[in-house]
RODO-2510 file (C-alpha; in nm, 4 decimals, decimal comma):
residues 561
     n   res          X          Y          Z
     1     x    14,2588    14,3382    17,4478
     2     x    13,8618    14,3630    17,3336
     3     x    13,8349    13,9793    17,4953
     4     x    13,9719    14,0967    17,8282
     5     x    13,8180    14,3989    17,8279
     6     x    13,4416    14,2007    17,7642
     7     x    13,5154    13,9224    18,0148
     8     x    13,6267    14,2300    18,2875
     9     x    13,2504    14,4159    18,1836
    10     x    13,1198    14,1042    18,2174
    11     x    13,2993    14,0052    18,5872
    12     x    13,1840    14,3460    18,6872
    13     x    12,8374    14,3443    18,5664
    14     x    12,7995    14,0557    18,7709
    15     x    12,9283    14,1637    19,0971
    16     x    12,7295    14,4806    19,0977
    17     x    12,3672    14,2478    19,0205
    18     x    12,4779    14,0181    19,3431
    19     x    12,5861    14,3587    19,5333
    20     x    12,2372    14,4972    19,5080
    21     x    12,0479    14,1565    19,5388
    22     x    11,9659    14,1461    19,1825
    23     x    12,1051    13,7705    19,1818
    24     x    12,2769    13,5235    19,3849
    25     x    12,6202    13,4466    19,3327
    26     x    12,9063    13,3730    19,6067
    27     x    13,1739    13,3960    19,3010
    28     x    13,2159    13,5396    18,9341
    29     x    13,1609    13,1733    18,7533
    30     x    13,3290    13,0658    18,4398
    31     x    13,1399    13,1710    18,1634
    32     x    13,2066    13,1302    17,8103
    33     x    13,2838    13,4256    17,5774
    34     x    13,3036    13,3705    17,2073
    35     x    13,2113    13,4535    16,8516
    36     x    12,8439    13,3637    16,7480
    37     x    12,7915    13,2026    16,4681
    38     x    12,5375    13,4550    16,3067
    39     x    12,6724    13,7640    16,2411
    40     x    12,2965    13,9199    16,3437
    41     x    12,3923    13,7613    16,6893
    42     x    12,6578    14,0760    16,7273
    43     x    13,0496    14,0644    16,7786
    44     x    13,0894    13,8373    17,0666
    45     x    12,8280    13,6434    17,2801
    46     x    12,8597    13,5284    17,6450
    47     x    12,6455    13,2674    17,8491
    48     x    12,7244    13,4189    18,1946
    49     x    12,3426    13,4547    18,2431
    50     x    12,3027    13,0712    18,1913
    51     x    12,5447    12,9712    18,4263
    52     x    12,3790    13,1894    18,6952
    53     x    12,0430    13,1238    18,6988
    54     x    12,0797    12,7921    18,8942
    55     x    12,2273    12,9808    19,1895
    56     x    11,9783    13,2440    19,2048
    57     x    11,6782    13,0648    19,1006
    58     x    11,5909    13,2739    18,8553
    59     x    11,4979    13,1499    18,4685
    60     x    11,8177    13,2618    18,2806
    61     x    11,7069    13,5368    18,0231
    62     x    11,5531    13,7440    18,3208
    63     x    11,9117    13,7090    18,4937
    64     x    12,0330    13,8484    18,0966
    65     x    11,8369    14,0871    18,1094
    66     x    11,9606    14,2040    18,4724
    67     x    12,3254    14,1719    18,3380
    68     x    12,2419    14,3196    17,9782
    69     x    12,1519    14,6720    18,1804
    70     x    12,4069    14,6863    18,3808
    71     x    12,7000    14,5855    18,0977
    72     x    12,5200    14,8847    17,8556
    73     x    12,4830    15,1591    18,0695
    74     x    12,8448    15,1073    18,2087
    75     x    13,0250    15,0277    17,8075
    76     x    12,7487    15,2011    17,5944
    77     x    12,7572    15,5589    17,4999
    78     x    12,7775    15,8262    17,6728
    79     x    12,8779    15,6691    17,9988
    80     x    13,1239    15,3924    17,7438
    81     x    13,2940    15,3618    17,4300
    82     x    13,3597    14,9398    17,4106
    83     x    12,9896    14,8781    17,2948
    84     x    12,7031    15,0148    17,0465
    85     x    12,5003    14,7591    17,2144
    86     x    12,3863    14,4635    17,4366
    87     x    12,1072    14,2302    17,3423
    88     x    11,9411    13,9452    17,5491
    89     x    11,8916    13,6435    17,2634
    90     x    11,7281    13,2672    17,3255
    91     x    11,6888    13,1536    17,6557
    92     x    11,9516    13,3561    17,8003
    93     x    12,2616    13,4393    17,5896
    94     x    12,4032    13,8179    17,5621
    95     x    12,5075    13,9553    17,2578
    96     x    12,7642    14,2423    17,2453
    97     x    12,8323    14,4730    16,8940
    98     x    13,1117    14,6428    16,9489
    99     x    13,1630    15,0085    16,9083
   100     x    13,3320    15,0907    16,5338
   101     x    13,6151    15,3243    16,6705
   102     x    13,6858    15,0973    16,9672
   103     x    13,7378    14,8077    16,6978
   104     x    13,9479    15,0564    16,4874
   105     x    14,1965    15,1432    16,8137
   106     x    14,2020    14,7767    16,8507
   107     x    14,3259    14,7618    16,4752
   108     x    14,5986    15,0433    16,5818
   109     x    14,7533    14,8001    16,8521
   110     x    14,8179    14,5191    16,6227
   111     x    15,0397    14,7546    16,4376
   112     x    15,2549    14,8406    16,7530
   113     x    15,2648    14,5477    16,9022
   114     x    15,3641    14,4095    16,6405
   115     x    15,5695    14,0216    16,6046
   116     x    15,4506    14,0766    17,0461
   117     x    15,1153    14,0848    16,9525
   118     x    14,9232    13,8005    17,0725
   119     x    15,1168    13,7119    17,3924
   120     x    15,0248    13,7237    17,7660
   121     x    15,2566    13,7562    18,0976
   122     x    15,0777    13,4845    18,2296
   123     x    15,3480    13,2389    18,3475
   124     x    15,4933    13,4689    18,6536
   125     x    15,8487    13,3741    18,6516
   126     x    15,7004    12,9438    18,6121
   127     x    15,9594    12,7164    18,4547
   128     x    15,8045    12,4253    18,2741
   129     x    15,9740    12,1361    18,1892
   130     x    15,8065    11,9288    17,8031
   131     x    15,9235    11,6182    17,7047
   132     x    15,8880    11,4529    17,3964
   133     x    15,9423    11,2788    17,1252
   134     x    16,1841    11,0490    17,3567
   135     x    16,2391    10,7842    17,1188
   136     x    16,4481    10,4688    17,2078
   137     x    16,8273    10,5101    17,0064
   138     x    16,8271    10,1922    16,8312
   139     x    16,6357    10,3509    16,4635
   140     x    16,5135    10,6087    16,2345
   141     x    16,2517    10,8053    16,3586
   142     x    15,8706    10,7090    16,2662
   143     x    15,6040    10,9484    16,1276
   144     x    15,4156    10,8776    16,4952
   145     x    15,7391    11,0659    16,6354
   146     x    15,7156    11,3671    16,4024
   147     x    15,4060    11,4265    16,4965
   148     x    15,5085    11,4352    16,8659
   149     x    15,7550    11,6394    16,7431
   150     x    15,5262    11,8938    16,6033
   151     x    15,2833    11,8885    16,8832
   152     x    15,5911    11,9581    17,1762
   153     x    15,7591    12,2359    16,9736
   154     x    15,4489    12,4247    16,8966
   155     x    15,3236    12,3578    17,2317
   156     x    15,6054    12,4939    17,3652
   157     x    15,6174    12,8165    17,1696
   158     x    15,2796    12,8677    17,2464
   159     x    15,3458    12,8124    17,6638
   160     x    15,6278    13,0814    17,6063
   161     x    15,4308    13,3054    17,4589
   162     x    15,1982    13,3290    17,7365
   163     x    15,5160    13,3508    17,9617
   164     x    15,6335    13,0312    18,0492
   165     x    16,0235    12,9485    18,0962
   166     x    15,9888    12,6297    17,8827
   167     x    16,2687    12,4096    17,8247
   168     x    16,2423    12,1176    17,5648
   169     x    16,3939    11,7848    17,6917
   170     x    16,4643    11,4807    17,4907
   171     x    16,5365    11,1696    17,6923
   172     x    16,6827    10,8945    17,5445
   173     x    16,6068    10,5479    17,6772
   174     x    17,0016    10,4180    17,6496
   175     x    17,0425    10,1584    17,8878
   176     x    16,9028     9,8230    17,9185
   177     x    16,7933     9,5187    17,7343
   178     x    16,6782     9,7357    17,3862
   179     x    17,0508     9,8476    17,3635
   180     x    17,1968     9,5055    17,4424
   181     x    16,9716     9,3456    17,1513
   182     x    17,0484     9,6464    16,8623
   183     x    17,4271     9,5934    16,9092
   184     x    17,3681     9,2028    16,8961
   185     x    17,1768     9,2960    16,5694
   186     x    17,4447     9,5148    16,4858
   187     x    17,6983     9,2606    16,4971
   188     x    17,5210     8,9977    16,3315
   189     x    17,4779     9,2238    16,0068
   190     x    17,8895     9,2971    16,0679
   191     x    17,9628     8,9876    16,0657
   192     x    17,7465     8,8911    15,7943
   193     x    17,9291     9,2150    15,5490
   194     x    18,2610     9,0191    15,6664
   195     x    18,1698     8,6826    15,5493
   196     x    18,1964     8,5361    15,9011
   197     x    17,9669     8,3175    16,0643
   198     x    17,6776     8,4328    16,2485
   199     x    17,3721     8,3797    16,3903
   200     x    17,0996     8,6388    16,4052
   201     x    16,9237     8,7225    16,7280
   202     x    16,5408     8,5750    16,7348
   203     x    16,4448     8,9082    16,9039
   204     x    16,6801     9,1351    16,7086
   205     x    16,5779     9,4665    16,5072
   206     x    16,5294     9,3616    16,1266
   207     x    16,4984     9,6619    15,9946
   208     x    16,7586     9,7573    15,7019
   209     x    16,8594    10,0266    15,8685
   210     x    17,0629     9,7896    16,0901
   211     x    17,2604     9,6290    15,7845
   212     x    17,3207    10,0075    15,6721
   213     x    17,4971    10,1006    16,0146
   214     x    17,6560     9,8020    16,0344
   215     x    17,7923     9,8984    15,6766
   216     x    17,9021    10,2553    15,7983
   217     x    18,0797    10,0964    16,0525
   218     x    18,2995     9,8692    15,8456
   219     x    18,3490    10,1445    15,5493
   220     x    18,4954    10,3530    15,8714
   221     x    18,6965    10,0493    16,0657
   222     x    18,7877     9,8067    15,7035
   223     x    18,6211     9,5398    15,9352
   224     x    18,9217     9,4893    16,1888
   225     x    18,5977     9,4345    16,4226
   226     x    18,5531     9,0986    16,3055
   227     x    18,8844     8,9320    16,4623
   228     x    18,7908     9,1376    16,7433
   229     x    18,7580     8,9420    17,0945
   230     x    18,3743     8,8854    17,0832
   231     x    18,3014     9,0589    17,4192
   232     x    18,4822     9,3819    17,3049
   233     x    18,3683     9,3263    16,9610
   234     x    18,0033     9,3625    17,0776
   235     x    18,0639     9,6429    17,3299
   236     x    18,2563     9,8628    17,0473
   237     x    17,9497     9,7861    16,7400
   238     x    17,7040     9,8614    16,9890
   239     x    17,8280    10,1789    17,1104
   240     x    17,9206    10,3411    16,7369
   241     x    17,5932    10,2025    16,6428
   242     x    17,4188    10,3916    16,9129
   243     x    17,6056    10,7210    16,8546
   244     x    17,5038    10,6523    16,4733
   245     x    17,1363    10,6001    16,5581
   246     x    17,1651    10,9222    16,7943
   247     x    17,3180    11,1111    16,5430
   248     x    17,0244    11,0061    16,2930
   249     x    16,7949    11,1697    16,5553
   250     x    16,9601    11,4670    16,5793
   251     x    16,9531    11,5019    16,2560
   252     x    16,6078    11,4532    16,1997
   253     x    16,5017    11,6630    16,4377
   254     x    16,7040    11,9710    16,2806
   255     x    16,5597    11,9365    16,0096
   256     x    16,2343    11,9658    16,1276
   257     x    16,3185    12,2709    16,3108
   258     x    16,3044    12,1282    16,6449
   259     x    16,6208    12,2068    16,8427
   260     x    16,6101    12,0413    17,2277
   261     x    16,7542    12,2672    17,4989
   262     x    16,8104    11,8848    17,7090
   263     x    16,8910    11,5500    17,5750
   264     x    16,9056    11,3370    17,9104
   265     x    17,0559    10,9971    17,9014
   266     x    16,9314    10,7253    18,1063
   267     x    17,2772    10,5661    18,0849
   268     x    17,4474    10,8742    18,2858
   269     x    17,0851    10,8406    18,4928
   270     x    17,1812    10,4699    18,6442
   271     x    17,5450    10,5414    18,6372
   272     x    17,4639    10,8033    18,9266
   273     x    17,3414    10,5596    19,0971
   274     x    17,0053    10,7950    19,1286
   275     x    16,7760    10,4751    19,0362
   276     x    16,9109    10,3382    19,3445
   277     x    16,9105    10,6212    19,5751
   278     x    16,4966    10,6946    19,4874
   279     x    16,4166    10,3313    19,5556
   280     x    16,6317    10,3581    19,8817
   281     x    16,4314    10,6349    19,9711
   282     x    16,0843    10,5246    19,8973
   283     x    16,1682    10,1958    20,1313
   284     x    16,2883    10,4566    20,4163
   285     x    15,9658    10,5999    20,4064
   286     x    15,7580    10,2964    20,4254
   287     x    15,6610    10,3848    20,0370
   288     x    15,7654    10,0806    19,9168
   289     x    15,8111     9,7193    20,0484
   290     x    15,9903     9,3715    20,0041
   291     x    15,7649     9,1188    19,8700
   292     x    15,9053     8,7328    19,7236
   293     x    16,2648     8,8617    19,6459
   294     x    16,1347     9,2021    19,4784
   295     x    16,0834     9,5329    19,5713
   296     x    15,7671     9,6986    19,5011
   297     x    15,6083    10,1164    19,5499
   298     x    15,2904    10,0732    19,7176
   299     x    15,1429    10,3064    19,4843
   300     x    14,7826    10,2253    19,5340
   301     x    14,8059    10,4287    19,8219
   302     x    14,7857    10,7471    19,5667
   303     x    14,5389    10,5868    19,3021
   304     x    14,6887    10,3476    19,1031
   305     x    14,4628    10,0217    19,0532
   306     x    14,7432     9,7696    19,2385
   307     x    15,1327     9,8079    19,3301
   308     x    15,3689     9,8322    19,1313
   309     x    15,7278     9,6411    19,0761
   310     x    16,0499     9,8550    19,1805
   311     x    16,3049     9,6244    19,1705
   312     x    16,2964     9,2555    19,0278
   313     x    16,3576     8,9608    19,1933
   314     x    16,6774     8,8887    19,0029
   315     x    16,8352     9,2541    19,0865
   316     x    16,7727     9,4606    18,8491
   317     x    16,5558     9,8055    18,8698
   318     x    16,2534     9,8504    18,6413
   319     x    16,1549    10,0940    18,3735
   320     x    15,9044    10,2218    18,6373
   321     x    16,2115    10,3098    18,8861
   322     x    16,4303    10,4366    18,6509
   323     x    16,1396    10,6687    18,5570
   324     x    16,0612    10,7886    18,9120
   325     x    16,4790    10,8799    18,9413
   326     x    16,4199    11,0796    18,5822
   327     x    16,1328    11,2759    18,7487
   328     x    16,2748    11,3209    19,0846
   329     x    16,6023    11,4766    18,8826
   330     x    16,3541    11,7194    18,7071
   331     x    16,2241    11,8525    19,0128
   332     x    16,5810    11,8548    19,1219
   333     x    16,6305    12,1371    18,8283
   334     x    16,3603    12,3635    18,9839
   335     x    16,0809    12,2986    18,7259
   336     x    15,7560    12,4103    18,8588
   337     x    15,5477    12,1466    18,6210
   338     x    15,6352    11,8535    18,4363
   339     x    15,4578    11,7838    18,0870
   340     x    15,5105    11,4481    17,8851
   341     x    15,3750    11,3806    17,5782
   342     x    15,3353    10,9841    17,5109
   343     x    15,2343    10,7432    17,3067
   344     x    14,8331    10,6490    17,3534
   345     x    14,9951    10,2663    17,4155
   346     x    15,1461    10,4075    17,7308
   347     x    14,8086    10,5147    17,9037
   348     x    14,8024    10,2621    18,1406
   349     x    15,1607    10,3859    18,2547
   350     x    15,0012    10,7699    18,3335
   351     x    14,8341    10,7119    18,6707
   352     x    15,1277    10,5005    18,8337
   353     x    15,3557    10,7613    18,7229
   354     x    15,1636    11,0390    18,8842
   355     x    15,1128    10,7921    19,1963
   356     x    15,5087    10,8528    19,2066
   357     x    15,5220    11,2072    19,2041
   358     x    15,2718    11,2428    19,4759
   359     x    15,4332    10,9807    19,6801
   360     x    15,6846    11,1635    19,6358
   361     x    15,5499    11,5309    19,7315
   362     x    15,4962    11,6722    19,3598
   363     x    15,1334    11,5911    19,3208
   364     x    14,9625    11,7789    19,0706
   365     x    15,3403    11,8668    18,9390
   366     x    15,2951    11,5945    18,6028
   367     x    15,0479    11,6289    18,3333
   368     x    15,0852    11,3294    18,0633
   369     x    14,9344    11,4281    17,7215
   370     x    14,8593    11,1249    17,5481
   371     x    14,8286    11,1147    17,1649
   372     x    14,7471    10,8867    16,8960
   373     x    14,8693    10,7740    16,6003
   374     x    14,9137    10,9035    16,2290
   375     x    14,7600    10,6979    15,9355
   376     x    14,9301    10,7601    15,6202
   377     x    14,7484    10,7923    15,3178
   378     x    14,7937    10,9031    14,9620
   379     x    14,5041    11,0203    14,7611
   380     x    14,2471    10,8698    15,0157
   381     x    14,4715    10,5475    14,9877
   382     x    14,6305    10,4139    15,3003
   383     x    15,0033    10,3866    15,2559
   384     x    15,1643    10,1205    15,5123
   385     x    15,5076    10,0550    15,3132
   386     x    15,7680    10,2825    15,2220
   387     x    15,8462    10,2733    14,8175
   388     x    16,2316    10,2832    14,8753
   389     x    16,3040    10,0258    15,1676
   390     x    15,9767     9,8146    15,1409
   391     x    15,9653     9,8890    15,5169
   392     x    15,7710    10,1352    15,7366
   393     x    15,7611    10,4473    15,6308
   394     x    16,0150    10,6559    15,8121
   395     x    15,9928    11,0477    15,9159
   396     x    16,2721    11,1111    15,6989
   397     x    16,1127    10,9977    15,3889
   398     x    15,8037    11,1639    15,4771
   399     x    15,9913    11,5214    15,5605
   400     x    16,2152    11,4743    15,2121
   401     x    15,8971    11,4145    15,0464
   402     x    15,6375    11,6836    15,2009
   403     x    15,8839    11,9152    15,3605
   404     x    15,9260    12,0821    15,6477
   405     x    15,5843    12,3694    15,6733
   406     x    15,3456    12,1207    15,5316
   407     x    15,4711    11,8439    15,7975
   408     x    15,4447    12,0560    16,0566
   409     x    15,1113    12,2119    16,0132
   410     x    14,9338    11,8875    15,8967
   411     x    15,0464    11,7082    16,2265
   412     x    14,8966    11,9806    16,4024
   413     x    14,5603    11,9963    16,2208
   414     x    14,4176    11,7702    16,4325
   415     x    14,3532    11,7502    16,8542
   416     x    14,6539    11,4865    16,9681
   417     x    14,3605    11,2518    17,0742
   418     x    14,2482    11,1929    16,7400
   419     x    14,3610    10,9749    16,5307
   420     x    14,5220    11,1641    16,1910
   421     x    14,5041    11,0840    15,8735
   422     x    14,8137    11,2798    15,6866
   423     x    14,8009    11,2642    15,2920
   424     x    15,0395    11,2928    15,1154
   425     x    14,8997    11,3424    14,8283
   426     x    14,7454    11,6830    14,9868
   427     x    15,0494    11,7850    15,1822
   428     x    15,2690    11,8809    14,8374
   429     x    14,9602    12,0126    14,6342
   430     x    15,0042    12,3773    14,5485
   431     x    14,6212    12,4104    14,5595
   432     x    14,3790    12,5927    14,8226
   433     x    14,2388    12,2336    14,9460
   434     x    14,6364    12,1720    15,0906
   435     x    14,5196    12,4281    15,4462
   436     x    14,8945    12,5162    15,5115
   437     x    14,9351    12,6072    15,1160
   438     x    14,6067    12,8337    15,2184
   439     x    14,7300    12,9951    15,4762
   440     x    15,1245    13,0788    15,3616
   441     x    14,9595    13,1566    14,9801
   442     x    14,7257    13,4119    15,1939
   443     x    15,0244    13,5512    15,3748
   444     x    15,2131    13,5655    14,9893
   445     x    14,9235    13,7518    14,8492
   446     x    14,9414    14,0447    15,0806
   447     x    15,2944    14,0384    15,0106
   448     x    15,2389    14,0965    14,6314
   449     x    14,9575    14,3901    14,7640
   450     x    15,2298    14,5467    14,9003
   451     x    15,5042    14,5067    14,6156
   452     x    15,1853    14,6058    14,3500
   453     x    15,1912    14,9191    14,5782
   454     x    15,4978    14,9983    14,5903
   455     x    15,5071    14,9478    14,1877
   456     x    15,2624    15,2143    14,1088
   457     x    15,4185    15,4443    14,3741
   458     x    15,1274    15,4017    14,6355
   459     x    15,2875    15,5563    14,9655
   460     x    15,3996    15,2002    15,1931
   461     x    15,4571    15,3996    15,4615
   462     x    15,4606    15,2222    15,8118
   463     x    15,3456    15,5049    15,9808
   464     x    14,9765    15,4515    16,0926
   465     x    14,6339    15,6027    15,9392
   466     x    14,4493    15,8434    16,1694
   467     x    14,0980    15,7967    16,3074
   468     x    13,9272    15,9194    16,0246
   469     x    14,0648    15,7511    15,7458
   470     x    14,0290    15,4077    15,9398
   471     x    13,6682    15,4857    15,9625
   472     x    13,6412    15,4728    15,5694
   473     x    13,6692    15,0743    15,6348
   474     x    13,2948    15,0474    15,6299
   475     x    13,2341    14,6946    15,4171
   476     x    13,1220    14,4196    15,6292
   477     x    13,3941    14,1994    15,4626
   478     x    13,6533    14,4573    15,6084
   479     x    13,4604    14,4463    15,9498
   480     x    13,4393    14,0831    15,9465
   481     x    13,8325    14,0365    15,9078
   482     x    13,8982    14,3268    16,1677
   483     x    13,7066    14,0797    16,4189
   484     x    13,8576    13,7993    16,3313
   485     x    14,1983    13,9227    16,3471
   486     x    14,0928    14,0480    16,7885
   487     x    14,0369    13,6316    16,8194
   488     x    14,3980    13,5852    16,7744
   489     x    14,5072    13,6818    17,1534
   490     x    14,2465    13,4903    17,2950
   491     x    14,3281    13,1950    17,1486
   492     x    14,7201    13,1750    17,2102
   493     x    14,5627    13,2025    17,5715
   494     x    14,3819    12,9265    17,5626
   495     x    14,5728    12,6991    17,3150
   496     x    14,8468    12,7387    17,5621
   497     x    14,6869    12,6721    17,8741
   498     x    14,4807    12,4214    17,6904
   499     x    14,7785    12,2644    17,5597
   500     x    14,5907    12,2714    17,2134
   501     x    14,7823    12,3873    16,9400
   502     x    14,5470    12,2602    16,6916
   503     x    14,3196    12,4757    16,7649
   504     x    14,5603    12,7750    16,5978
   505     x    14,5660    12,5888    16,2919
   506     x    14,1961    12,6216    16,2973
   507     x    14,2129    12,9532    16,3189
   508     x    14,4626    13,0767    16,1053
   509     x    14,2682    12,9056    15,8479
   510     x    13,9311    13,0699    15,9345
   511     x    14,1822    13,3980    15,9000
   512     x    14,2869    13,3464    15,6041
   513     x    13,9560    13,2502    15,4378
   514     x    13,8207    13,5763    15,5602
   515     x    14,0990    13,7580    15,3986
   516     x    14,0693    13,5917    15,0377
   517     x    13,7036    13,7040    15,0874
   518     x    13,7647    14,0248    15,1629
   519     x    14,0539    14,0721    14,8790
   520     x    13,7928    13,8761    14,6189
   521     x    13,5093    14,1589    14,6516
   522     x    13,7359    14,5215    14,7453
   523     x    13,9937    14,6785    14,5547
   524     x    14,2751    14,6865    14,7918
   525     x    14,4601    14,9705    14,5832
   526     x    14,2456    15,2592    14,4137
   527     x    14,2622    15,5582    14,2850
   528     x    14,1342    15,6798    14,6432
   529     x    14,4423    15,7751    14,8027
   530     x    14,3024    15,7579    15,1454
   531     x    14,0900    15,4287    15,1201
   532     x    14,3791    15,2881    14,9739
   533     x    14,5958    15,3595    15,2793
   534     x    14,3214    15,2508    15,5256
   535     x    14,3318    14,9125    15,3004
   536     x    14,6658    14,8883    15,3227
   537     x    14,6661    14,9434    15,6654
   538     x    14,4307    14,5907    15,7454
   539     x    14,6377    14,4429    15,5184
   540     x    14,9393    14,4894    15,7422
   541     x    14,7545    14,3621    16,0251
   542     x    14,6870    14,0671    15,8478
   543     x    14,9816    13,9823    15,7439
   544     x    15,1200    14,0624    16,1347
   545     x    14,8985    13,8261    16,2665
   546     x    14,9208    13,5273    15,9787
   547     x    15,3015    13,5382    16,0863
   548     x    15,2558    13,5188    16,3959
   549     x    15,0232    13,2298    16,3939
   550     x    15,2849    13,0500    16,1601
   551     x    15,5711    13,1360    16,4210
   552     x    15,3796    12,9941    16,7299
   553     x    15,3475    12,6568    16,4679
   554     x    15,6877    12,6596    16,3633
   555     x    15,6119    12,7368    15,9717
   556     x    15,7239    12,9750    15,7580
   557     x    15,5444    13,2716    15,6412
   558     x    15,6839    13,2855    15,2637
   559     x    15,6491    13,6820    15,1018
   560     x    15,6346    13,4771    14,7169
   561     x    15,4735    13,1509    14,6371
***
């Protein structure tokens, strides 16, 4: 891996300066590594002197120039064969060109790595446990979910390619006061298809969706429900209407490709008694306490801005309890970290949950991503009702209209702390200024190289060029996409452990740009037999590395378009 192998010149560049007194250092910092932005700058750039200079009082570019010496003579020819050269820039920053055949061999390892090309063994046997999505089982599924959606699956892919044991957990919130008003709602609309008397509840779900289930039910029962006792007629409409609503879910989320190794049910959760048992035990510790006929944790004790209700005065456990029991079973199943992705609406609910895991010996085991909302727009114009209904917008009408790839990807163009703005409009143009239409149509047109090829009997062997004909890729355009295709490994690395999967959107663009840029100004196939093969060759790479960007996001990688 060129990246690895830089950061390791670097790391030892640095410990040989501070080994000879050169400069002061009692550890190898973090330093940043990355592309520059002019190409004159070299292949990579690093700011190791930078961070340095503070500790050994020394102005940074003389500390880059210290480092600059030692990183040539040990990767520069004759002693090295990583670097053609190093270059002290600014007020401090190093510059590295790499060597042409080192970038070539690099070339020669995307090929046989292959679809394992761009992961790490970096998780050492850690099982991680990411929940999401989570939404309550009384309705359809909102765009906000779908983009939760998009954000845990691909953030999960990307955890297990760096070698995480991930396992995707859905938990449904099935017990309580939300289920006792959806099957009063229920009912209502019931009774309402029967003709009977009824009396809709002031706090009840009004969405249409609850006269369609309550439809389904009848079609399936011819309304026998309605002379039903009304305690057992309530009991039965709510629980078909929840399996209904859960089915929905299901549903929706197979379509959208994301398949959850866990749905946990917080009905089964206080059946077990298990909300009991964890307040039990936080009172036997002298972690929580009796205060005017309730329990509360006393989680200020771990950071949270004032205690927090366990138990209410009138009997009943909290969401808050219930949620330390769900945790506590997690850790239970031997998960080494916790991740949740919420809502931004529940960020005051982060620190009091983490106040519970600590209390509770897992500190630093739960990391909350928050993210925020998705604004729907079509042409520019904001879209707040659906067409159909009248109603919000549901997923489902969004993923029947846009489809699956173009969901996906657009819900992951942007960092989860931004707000998005999807379009609609954009998401189903067939046109370059749709990204994930870029980036598959990229992927299509090396597909058609390859079948032009194959038409005019051009040799598609998968056997790979030797040294010298790779060296006939000499254009800058072919240099430039060679480069960009070595960023790839890096930034799985970091997109996973940054839990950032935007960021591969990003890139596969930038990819793909450089391709159509290369493809615009060279002849891919010739009537030079061996320039054609070396061509062919980067083409491949592409292509390897477009798909497996698309994988990690959970989008196709189409060979026609």
């Amino acid at each position: 891996m060129i990246a690895r192998e830089l950061r390791g010149l670097i790391d030892e560049a640095i410990r040989e300066a501070v080994s000879r007194g050169e400069i002061a250092a009692s550890e190898v910092p973090d330093f940043v590594l990355e592309r520059p932005r002019h190409k004159a700058h070299g292949d990579w750039a690093t700011n190791a002197a930078m961070v340095l200079a503070g500790a050994s009082g020394r102005k940074p570019r003389e500390v880059a120039e210290v480092l600059a010496r030692l990183i040539e003579k040990s990767a520069c020819p004759p002693a090295g064969s990583v670097l053609r050269a190093v270059e002290v820039a600014g007020p401090g920053f190093i510059n590295l060109a790499l060597e042409r055949d080192r970038v070539l061999s690099e070339l020669v390892r995307v090929a046989r790595e292959g679809d394992a090309y761009g992961r790490w063994d970096l998780g050492a046997g850690m099982r991680i446990n990411v929940e999401f999505v989570s939404a309550n089982p009384v309705g359809p599924l909102h765009v906000g979910h779908g983009r939760w959606a998009a954000l845990g699956d691909a953030l999960c892919n990307l955890l297990e390619a760096v070698g995480f044991e991930v396992d995707r957990e859905f938990y449904l919130n099935d017990f309580g006061t939300q289920m006792e008003i959806f099957a009063a709602s229920v009912e209502a609309r019931y009774l309402e298809l029967a003709g009977r008397p009824c009396e809709f509840p002031p706090d009840g779900y009004q969405g249409s969706y609850v006269m369609d289930i309550a439809r389904e039910i009848m079609e399936e029962d011819e309304g026998r429900l309605a002379d039903a006792p009304p305690q057992l007629r309530r009991a039965e409409l709510g629980e078909r209407a929840y399996g209904i609503a859960l089915s929905h879910i299901r549903k929706s989320m197979d379509a959208f490709g994301v398949h959850f190794d866990i749905w946990f049910s917080e009905r089964e959760l206080q059946g077990s008694g298990a909300v009991r048992e964890a307040v039990a035990g936080l009172l036997a510790r002298g972690l929580a306490y009796e205060r005017d006929g309730a329990v509360w944790m006393a989680t200020s004790r771990f950071g949270d801005d004032k205690d927090r209700v366990l138990v209410r005065s009138n009997g009943a456990p909290t969401y808050f309890a219930a949620d330390i029991a769900y945790h506590l079973n997690k850790m239970e199943r031997g998960y080494d970290r916790l991740i949740n992705i919420w809502g931004a609406d529940h960020h005051g609910y982060v620190r009091r949950m983490q106040a519970a895991m600590e209390a509770n010996g897992h500190a630093d085991r739960l990391e909350v991503i928050l993210g925020q909302l998705v604004n729907l727009k079509r042409g520019g114009e904001p879209v707040r009702m659906s067409k159909r209904t009248g109603e919000m917008v549901t997923f489902d009408e969004l993923l029947e209209e846009v489809g699956r790839d173009a969901a996906r990807y657009l819900f992951l163009t942007r960092s989860q702390d931004t707000a998005l703005d999807f379009d609609i409009q954009l998401a189903v143009e067939q046109s370059l200024e749709n990204p994930v239409y870029y980036v598959q149509y990229a992927h299509a047109r090396i597909c058609s190289i390859l079948r032009y090829g194959e038409g005019r009997g051009v040799e598609l062997s998968q056997e790979i060029p030797g040294l010298d004909t790779l060296r006939l890729l000499e254009a800058e355009e072919e240099w430039d996409l060679a480069i960009k295709l070595f960023e790839f490994e890096e930034l799985v690395r970091d997109a996973a452990l940054g839990r950032a999967p935007h960021r591969l959107t990003r890139y596969l663009e930038e990819l793909a740009a450089a391709f159509h840029v290369f493809y615009n100004r060279h002849r891919v196939i010739s009537d030079d037999a061996a320039l054609t093969s070396a061509r062919l060759f980067l083409c491949r790479c592409v292509l390897q590395v477009l798909r497996n960007g698309l994988s990690l996001l959970g989008v196709s990688a189409p060979e026609r378009m």
